[in-house]
N, C-alpha and C positions, 0 to 999 in steps of 0.2 A: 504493500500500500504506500508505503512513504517513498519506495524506489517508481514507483508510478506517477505520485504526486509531484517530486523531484523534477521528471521530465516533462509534464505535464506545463509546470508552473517555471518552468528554465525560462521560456523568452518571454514571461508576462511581466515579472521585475523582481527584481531580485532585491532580498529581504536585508532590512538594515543590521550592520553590524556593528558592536563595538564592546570595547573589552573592559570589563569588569575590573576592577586593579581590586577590589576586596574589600571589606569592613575596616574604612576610615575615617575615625571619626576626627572632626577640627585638623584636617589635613594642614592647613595655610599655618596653623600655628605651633603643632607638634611635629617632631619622629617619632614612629610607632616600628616599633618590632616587631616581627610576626613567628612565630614559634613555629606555626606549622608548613614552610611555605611548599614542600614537598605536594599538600592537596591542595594547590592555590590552580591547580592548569585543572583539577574534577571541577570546582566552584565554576571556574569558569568556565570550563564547557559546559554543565549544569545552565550555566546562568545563559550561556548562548543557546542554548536548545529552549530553555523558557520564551526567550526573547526571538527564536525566528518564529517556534510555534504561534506567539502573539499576532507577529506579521504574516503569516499563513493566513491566519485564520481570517485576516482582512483584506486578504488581496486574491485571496480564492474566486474565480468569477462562479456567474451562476451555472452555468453547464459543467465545471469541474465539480462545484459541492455534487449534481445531478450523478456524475458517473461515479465521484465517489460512496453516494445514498445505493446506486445500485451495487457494487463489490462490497461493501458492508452488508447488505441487507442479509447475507448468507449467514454471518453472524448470529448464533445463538449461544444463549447464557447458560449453563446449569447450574445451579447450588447445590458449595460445598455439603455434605449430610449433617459436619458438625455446627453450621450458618444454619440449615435447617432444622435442628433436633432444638435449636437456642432460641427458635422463635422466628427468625428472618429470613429470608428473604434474597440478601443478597452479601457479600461479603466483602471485604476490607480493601483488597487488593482492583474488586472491580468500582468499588467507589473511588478509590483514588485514580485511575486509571480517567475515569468520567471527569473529573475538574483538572487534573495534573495535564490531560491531551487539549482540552475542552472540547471533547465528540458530542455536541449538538447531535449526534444521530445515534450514538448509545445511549445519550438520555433518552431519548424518544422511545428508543425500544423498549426502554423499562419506565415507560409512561410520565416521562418528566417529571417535575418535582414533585409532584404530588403522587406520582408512582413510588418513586424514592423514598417518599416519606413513610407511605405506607409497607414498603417493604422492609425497613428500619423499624416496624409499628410502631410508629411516630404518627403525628399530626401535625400538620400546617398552622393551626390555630389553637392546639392543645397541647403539642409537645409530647414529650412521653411521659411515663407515668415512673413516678420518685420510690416506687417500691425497692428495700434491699435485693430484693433476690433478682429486679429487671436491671435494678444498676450495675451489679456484679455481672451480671450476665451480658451485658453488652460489653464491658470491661476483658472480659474472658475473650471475645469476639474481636473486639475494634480496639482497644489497648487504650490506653488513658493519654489524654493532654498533657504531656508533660517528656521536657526533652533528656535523652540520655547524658549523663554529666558525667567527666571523670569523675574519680575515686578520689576522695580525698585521701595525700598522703599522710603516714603516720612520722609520727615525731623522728621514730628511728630514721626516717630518708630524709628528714631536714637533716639530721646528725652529718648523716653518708655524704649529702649534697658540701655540708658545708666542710668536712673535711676535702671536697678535690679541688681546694686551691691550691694551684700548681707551688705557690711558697711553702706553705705548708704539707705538702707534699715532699717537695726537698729537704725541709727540717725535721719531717718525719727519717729520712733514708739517712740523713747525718746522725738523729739521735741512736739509729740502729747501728750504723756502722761506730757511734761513740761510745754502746752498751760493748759492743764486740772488741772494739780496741781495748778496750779501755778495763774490762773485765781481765782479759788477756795479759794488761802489762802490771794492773795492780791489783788485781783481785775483787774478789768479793767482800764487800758492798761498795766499797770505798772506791774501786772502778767503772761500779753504774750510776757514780751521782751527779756525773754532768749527764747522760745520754737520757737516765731518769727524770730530770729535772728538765730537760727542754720536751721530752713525751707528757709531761704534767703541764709545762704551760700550753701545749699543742691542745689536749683533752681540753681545758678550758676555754680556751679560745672557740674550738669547737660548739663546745655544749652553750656556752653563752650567745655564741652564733644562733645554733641550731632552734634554740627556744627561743628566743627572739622573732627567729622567723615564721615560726611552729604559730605561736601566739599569734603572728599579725595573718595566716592561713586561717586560724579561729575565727577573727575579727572580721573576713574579709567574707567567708560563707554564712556569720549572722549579718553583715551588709547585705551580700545578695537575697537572703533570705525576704529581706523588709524589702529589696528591689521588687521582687517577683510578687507582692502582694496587690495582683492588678484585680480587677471587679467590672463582671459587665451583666449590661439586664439578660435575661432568656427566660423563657415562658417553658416550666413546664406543669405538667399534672393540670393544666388552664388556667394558671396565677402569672403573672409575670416576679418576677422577683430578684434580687441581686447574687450574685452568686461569684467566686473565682474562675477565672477563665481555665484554672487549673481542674478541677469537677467539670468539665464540658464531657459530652460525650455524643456518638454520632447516633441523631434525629435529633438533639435541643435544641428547640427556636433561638435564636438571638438577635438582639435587635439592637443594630446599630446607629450611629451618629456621629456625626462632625468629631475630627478628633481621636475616633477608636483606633485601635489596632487591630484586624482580623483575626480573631485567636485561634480559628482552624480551617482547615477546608471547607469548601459547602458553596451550596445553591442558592442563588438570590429568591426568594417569594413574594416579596413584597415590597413598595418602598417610592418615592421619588425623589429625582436627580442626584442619584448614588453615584458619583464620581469615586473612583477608587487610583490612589497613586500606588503605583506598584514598581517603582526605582528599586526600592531597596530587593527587590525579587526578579526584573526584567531587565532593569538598568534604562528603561526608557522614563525619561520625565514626563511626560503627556500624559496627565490623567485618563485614568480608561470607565468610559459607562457602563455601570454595570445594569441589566437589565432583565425583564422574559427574552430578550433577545440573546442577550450573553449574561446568561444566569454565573458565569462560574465566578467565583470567589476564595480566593490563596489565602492560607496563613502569612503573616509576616508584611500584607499591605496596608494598608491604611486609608481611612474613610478621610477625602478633601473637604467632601460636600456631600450637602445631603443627607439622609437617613433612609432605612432599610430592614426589612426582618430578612435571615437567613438560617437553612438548614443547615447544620452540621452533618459532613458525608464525613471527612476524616480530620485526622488527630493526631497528636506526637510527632514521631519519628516519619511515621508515613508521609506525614503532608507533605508539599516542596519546600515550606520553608527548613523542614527537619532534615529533608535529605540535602539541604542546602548546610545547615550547619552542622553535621557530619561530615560534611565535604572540607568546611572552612576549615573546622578546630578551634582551638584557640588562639589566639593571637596577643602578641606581647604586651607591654606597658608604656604608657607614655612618659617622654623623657617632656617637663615642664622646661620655663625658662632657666629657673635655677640650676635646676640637675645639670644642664649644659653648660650651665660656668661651674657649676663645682666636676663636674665632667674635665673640663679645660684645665681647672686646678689641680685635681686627680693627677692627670695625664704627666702637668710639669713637675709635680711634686715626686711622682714617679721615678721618671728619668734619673731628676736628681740623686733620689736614692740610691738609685740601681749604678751611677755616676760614682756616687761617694762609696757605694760596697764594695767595686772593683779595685779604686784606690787604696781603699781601707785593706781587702785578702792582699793585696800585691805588695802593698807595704811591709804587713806584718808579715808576709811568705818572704820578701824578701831583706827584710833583718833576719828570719831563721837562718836563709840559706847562707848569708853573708857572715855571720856567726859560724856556721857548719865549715867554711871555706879560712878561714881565720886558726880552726881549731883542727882544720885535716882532716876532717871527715865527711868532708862532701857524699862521699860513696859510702858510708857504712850510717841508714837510717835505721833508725830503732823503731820499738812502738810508741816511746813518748812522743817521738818526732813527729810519725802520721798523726797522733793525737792532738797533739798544737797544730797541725794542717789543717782536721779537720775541725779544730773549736774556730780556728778564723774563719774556715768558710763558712762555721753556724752562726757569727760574729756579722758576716759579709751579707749573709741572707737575709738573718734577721734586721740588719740596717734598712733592706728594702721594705721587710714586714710594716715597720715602726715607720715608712715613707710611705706604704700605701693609706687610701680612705675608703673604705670598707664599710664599715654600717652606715656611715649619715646617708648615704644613696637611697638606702631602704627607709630612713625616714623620713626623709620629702618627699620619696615617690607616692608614698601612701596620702601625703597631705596635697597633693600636686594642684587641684583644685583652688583650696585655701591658698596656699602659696602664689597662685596667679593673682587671686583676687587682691591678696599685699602689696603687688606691686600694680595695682588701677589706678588709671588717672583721672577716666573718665567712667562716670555709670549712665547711661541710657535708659533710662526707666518708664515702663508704661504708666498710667494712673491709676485706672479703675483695677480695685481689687490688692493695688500696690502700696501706691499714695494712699486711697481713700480705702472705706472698712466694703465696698462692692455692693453694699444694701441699700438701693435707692429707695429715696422716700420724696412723693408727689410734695409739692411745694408750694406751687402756684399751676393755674390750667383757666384755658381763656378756650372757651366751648361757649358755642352759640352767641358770639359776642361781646362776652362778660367775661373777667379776669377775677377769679375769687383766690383766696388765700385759703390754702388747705394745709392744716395744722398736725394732723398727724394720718395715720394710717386710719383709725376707726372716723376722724372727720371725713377722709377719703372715700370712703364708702357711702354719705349721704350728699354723694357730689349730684346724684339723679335728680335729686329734689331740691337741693343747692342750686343748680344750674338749670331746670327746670327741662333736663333732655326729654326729646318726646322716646317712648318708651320702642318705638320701630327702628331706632337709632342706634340703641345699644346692643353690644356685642360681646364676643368674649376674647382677651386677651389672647390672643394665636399667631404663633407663626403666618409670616406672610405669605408662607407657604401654601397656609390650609385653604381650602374651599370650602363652606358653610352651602353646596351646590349649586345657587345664583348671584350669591351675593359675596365679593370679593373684598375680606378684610385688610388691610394693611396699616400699621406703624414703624416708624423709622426716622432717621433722619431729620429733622422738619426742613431744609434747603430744598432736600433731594425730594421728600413724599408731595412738597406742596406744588412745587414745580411740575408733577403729575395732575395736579387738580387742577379739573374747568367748573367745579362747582363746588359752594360751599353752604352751612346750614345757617340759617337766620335765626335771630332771636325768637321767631315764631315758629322752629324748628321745621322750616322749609327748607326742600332743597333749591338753591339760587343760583344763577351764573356768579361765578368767580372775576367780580372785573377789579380793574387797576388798584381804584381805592381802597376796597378789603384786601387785595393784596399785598398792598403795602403797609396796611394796619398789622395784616399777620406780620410780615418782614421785620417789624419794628414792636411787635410782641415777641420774635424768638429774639434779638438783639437784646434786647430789654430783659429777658430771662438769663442768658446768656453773661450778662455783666455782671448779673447777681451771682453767677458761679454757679448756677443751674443747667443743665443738659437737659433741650427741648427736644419733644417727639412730637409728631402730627400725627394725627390721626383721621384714618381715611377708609372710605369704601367703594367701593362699583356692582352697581349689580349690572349682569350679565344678559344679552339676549340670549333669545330660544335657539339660535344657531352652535352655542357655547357645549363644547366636551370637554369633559373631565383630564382626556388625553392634550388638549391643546395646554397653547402655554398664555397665562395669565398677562392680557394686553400691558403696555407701559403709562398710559393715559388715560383722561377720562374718569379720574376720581372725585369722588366728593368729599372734601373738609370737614373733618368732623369739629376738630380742634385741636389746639396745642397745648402741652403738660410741659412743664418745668419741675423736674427731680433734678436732685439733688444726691450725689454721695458723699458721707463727709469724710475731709479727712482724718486718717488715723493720729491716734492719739500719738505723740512724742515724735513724729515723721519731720514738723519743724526745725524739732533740736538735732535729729538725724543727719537732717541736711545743711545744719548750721556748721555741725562735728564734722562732715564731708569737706564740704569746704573750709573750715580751719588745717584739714588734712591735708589739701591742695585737690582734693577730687571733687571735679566739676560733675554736675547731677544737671541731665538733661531730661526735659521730659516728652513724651512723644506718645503723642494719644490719637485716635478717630476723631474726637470731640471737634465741637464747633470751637475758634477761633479764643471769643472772647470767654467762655466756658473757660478751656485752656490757659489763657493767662490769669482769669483770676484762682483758678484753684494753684496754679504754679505759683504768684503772688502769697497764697495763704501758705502754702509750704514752706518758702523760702528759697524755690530754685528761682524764679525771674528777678532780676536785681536791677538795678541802673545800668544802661547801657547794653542789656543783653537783646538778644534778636530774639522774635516770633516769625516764624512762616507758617505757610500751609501747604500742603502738599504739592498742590498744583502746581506753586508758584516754586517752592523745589526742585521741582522735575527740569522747571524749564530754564536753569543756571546751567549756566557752562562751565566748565571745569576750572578756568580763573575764576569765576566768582563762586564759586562753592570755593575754594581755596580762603579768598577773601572774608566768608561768611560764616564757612563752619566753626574755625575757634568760637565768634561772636554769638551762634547759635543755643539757644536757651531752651525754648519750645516749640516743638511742630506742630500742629493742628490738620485735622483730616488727612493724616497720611494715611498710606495703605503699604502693603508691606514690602511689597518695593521702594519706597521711601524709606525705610527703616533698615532695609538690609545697603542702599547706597551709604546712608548717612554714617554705619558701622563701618563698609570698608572704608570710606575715604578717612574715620577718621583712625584707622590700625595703618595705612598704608600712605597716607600722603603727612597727614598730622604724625605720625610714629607714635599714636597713642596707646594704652594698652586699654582696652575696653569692656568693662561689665556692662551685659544687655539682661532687663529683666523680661519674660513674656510668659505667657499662660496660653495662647491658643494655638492651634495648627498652622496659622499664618505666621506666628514668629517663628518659625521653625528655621527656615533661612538665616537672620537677624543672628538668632542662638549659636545657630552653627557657624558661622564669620565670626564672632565676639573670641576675643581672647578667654572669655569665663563668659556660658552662658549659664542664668540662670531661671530656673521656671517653678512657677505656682505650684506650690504641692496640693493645697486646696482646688482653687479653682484651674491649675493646668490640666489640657488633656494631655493622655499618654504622649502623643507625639511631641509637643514640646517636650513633656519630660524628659523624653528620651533623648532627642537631642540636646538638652542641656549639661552641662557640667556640674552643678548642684541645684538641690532641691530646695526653693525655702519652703519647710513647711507649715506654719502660721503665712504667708503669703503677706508677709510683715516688710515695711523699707527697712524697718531700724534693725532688724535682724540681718540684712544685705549689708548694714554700715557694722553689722559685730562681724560676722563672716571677714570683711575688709580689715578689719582689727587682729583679730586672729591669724588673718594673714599674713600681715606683716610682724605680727611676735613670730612666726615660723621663721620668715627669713631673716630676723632679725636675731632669732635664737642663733640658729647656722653661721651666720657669722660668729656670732661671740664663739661657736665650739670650734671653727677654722680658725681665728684668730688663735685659741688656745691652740690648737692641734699643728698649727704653723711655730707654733713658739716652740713645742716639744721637738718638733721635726730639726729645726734650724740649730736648737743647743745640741741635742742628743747625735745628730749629722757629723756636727763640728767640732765636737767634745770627742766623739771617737777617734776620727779622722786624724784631728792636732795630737792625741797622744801619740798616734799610731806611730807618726812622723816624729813623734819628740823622744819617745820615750820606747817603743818596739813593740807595747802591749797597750791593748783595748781597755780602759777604766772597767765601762759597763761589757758585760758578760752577757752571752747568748740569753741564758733565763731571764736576767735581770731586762736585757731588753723587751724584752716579752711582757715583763709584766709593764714594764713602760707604755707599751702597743694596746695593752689590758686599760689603763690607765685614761690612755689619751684617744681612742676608739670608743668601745662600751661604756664607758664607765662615765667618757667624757661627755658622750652624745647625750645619756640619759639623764646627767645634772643639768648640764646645760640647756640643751632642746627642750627639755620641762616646764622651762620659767611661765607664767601664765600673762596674756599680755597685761602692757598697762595704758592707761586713760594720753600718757602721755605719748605714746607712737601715734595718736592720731592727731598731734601738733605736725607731724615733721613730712616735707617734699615727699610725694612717692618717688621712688626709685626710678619706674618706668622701665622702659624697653631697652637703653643704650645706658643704664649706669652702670657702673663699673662693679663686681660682686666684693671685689676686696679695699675696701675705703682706705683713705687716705689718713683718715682714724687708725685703721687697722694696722696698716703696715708702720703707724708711730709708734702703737701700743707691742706691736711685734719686735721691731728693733731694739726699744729703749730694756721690755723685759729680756729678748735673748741678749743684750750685750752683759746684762747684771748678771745673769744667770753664766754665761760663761766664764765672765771675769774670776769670781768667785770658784769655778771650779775648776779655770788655769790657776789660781791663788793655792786649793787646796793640793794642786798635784802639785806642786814645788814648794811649795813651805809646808804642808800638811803636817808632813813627820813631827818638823819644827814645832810648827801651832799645837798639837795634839801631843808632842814630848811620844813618838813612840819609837819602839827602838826591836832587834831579835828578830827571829824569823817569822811573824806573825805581822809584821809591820805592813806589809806590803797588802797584806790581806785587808787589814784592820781600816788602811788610809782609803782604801777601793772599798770596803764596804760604807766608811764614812761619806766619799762623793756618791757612790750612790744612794745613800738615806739622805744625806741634802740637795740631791737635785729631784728627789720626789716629792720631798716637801716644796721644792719652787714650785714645783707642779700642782701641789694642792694647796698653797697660797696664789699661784696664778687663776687657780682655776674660780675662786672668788674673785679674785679681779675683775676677771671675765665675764663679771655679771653685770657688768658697764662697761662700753668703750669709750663714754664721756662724761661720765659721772664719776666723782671722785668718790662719791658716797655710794659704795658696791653693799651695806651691810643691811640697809632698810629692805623688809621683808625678807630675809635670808631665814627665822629663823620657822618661816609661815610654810614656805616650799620644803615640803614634810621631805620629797624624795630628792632633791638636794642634799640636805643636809643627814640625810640615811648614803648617798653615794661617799660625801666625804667623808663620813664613818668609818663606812665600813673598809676605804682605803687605806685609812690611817691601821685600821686593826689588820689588817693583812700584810701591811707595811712593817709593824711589830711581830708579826708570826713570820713572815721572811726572814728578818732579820736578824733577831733571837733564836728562834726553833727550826730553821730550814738551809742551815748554813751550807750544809755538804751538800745539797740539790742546788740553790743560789747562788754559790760562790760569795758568803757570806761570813760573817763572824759575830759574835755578839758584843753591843757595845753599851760599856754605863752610861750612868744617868746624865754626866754631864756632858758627854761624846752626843748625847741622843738630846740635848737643850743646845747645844749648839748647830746640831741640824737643822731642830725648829726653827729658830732664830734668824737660822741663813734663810728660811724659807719665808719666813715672815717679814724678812726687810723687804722681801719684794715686793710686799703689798704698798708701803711710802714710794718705795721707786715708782709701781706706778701709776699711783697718786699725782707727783710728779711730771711726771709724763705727759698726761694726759692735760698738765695746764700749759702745753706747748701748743700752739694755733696750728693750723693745718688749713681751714677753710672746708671741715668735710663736709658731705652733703646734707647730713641729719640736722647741723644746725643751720642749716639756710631759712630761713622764712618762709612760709608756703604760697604758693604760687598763687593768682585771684583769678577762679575760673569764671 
């Protein structure tokens, strides 16, 4: 049949192609990884066989469907015994087969949709019946809604994962070959406590990995858990009722609208102008009609327009969208703005490492050998010999260990969201439902003449008798969609509905020509509503000649005025002071709504976005600027008025790509879905959004609150603002621990710090570091300060002060202690050398855990306020210090340690505590960084 159709349809035209590139989401702003790209060419032939079948099916002339009805018709069905023992009728494979092909002529044969339904024993208008044993039973048959998911792994494979880092790897095969040497030249135990002591810090590093990661796997399947909690209406047992899309099952009515997501396969039955977007499944943008004409309807599309009741035929895995994402897999994570400078930082920080280790083995390799050559025995190595070989090269490794950045990756990626929105310049914000609480309430309404003041909702209701409507006149609040059979109701707009009317009602509740002067009475009743901060609606009707069907389409003229209402939404409470905080922030808060004009500017007035000198447009007059003058206008731009959504997705790019702004956009409908998807961070209504914006959004607010979108903004900036304080520490560790090695190496033939000791360093300045640091909660004060934006620089000009002034103390100090140490500490005998090595290193971890307070400001001299509130700060620097004393004291032979008294271990202290005055210090040296600039006047 298809080799038939093929030739058939060869010179008729040949069907559009184009290639799928795969599930990406905010392309213009991300890199996305893809995990699986091996099934990226099934997706897309997948996705191209959806997409020619589409175009078949429309470019079939009439005498081809004719030949193909005749070579089908031979076609007949049998059902499986265990479809029939179960009740039905028809079975799984030939349902999917009926919407996956869309064969118009195997529906036919099995009596179209209402054959379908019946053979599912289903009903069209009843649905099927909620008994356990029919729902397990169709379950048995057609399998449940719900797609196949990897396995969550268990903790052991975070373990496995995180030990095959290639360094750790290598320091693993060094501590083996260190147990083997080492055992060999000095026996047991006293020969496994170096190879011992680097597989104990290896095992931690691991396991602190491992759980770490293990945890945020937990975290991440209760996230999707609360993703997937979607709800759509479906009729069964003859109730309509709410239900998870996840319970669907094939014969459930569903009944769709604007905004949904198709949760399964199935047949259209009912509905008008069901526009269905099926990109994310054909890859064509052109909305497709769904209809009795082209009943079929895919998982994974989405309702444009329109509403619709539909049969579920199939489900899960079967549908196309299931066989679609079995095709995809999963695919990787998004690298944010951050991630790619700390990426870039990574990278250099690297190098250097892996730079100074090279240095560092070659040096100390070449004082052994130059010693060995001095002494005559170049040629006759021992095992001590290999033994000092291989402790530098675990000396040389771990250099790079303590240069890589390892966990902070994993903790921005997970905040990636938040962390965009820290660095906004600009938010884009709807009104209704955003700004204001979305509960309009009647106001004023000028029907039949008369303009009365309507005080609340229960006044609203005696507006009949208020207003004196003749009683032929009233209606019921419906879609303009509905037909009442003759008589065509509509509200809307009042510009756009009055502009339909040639007739309106008189204070004697007649209907009258619509001429000039009531015309212009209304014009300057919606202005006049309008000023008050009211959204006018008109309200209109037509009745219909005897020529009028039900199937036509509802003329654009020729209405009658009923009258105009002025609601009102107000706005939310505290959204004033939201946008005040915004802009002390430097983030300009634009508003952009449908609304009429002057509506618009006063409720932006009552907010606090429209200020002096700011610009209003309206849509129209948007569209028709030219690329200089949107240039000109967009900074100056405050609020839009009657845009449409093309309006709102231009105004986003020009201002991410011409202005180099970073941009929060907020939206709730299907129409912002565009808007969402260009924004640097979109975000969408968790109340009033439909799925599709959701989905396309980047966070969810769920109260659908502004002042929620300004904490979001807050929080995002303590993220990146944390990240730096743990870079700036993690750079200062890097830069002494680098250069402390390195200068002994060359001064003296031996490394101070020791493979374990390094390690616990790397413990230190990694986990330990991330998790004080990155914790801090924000505060009131990040939203005084310049957002960052898109071109700052990640390492401030703060940073790199606070970096140099504390590595220069921090070295001095521990060039001081390797050359006068013995001196200063009076030590003498064979234990000297150990005793002065374990002294620099208990004083350079103490700089370390007095830097790492420091670091709870890069401009504040006062690091100590609220220190003692952040419970897991001051538990990380705990339990540092206590591990610090168990190294030290009790783990000598695994550490390359010794035990030191009370006043060896106050003078540690000490060295570590001046660091905190240095920089103090420091920090009252000017630079010009960004944080204290003044915020910008959007």
């Amino acid at each position: 049949m298809e080799n038939y159709l093929d030739q058939t349809l060869r010179g008729v035209k040949s069907p559009p192609t184009a290639k799928l590139c795969g599930v990406v989401k905010n392309l213009q702003q991300r890199v996305r990884s893809t995990a699986n790209r091996s099934k990226r060419s099934e997706a897309e032939a997948m996705t191209s066989s959806n997409r020619e079948r589409s175009s078949v099916a429309t470019e079939i002339p009439k005498v081809t469907l004719q030949i193909a009805e005749d070579i089908s018709s031979r076609y007949k069905y049998s059902v499986p015994e265990e479809v029939e023992a179960a009740g039905f009728q028809i079975c799984a494979s030939e349902l999917g087969s009926i919407v996956e092909e869309k064969d118009a002529k195997k529906l036919k044969d099995h009596g179209g949709v209402e054959g379908i339904a019946a053979k599912l024993s289903s009903s069209t208008t009843r649905g099927i019946a909620d008994t356990e044993d029919q729902l397990r039973s169709r379950q048995d048959i057609y399998g449940v809604n719900k797609f196949t998911e990897a396995e969550m792994k268990s903790f052991w494979v975070f373990l496995w994962e995180a030990l095959q880092d290639t360094t750790l790897t290598i320091l693993g095969v060094c501590a083996f070959v260190s147990l083997v040497v080492g055992i060999g030249v000095e026996g047991w135990p006293k020969g496994a406590h170096d190879g011992l002591g680097i597989v104990a810090s290896i095992l931690l590093v691991v396991i602190v990995t491992g759980t770490s990661n293990y945890r945020q796997s937990l975290q991440f399947r209760d996230l999707d858990e609360e993703k997937k909690k979607i709800s759509i209406q479906a009729t069964r047992n003859g109730s309509r009722q709410k239900m998870s899309i996840y319970d669907l099952l094939p014969g459930d009515i569903v009944h769709l609208a604007i905004g949904d997501q198709v949760p399964a396969d199935g047949l259209f039955v009912s509905g008008f102008s069901l526009l269905i977007n099926a990109s994310s499944l054909t890859g064509e943008s052109e909305p497709v009609a769904v209809n009795v004409d082209n009943p079929f309807l895919s998982s994974g599309t989405k309702v444009q327009d329109g509403f619709g009741k539909m049969l579920v035929t199939t489900v899960g895995m079967k549908t196309q969208w299931g066989k679609l994402v079995a095709a995809l897999g999963e695919v990787g994570d998004d690298e944010t703005p951050l991630q790619v400078k700390l990426n870039g930082v990574a990278g250099v920080i690297g190098k250097i490492g892996l730079f100074f280790a090279v240095l560092t083995f070659s040096v100390l390799a070449q004082a052994l050998i130059s010693q060995k050559i001095q002494d005559g025995s170049v040629m006759g190595w021992t095992g001590d010999d290999a033994l000092e070989i291989l402790n530098y090269f675990a000396i040389a490794v771990t250099i790079v260990v303590v240069a890589k950045m390892m966990n902070d990756r994993a903790l921005v990626r997970h905040l990636a969201a938040c962390e965009t929105m820290g660095s906004a310049t600009c938010i884009c914000s709807d009104k209704t439902g955003t700004l204001t609480t979305n509960r309009m309430t009647v106001v004023k309404a000028c029907i039949c003449g008369s303009i009365k003041e309507v005080g609340d909702s229960g006044e609203a209701l005696k507006a009949r008798s208020r207003f004196q409507i003749p009683p032929s006149k009233l209606f019921c609040n419906l879609s303009s969609n509905f037909r009442g059979g003759f008589r065509a109701h509509c509200k809307g707009a009042s510009e756009m509905v009055l502009a339909s009317c040639e007739k309106v009602i008189d204070p004697a509740g007649n209907s009258v020509p619509l001429d000039e002067a009531t015309r212009q009475h209304l014009a300057q009743t919606i202005e006049s509503f309008c000023s008050e901060a009211l959204r006018s609606l008109c309200l209109a009707y037509r009745d219909m000649d005897g020529s009028f069907c039900v199937e036509d389409q509802i003329p654009q003229e020729g209405f009658t005025c009923i009258g105009i209402v002025g609601i009102k939404d107000p706005v939310r409470p505290g959204v004033k002071e939201s946008v005040a905080v915004c802009r002390s922030a430097g983030i300009t808060v634009r508003m952009i709504t449908g609304d009429n004009i002057n509506t618009a500017r006063a409720i932006a007035r009552e907010c606090g976005i429209l200020t002096e000198g700011g610009v209003t447009i309206e849509g129209p007059e948007f569209r028709r600027k030219s690329a200089e003058e949107l240039t000109e206008l967009v900074p100056k731009l405050q609020v839009m008025a009657r845009s449409s959504p093309l309006d709102k997705l231009t105004l986003v790019r020009h201002l991410r790509t011409v202005d180099n702004e970073v941009v929060a956009v907020t939206g709730d409908g299907t129409n912002d879905a565009p808007a969402l998807r260009e924004a640097d961070i979109g975000l969408a209504m968790g109340i009033s959004g439909t799925e599709v914006a959701k989905e396309s959004s980047d966070v969810i607010i769920l109260d659908d609150n502004f002042s929620t979108i300004v904490t979001v903004a807050k929080w995002g900036r303590s993220v990146y603002v944390n990240i730096q304080k743990f870079v700036q520490f993690q750079l200062t560790v890097n830069v002494v621990a680098l250069v402390v090695n390195f200068s002994s190496a060359c001064l003296t033939g031996h490394a101070p710090l020791t493979a374990v000791q390094l390690l616990w360093v790397n413990m230190i300045m990694d986990t330990l570091g991330a998790l004080a640091l990155a914790t801090e909660p924000p505060q009131d004060e990040l939203m005084k300060r310049t957002p960052l934006g898109r071109e700052g620089s990640f390492i401030s000009s703060a940073m790199w002060r606070n970096i140099a002034g504390q590595s220069l103390y921090q070295f001095i100090v521990i060039c001081y202690l390797q050359t006068e140490g013995k001196d200063l500490f009076q030590l003498s005998g064979p234990d000297a050398d150990l005793t002065l090595n374990t002294l620099i290193f208990n004083a350079f971890i103490f700089c370390q855990i007095f830097n790492e307070i420091s670091s709870r400001e890069m401009e504040k001299i006062d690091v100590l306020t609220g220190l003692l509130n952040n419970y897991v700060f001051v538990g990380v620097v705990s339990c540092t210090v206590a591990f610090q004393i168990i190294i030290v004291e009790f783990l000598g032979d695994f550490a390359g340690t010794t035990p030191l008294d009370l006043s060896q271990w106050l003078v540690c202290v000490l060295i570590g505590f001046l660091g905190m005055p240095i920089a103090a210090a420091v920090k009252l040296i000017p630079v010009g960084s960004k944080e204290t600039q003044p915020p910008r006047q959007g």
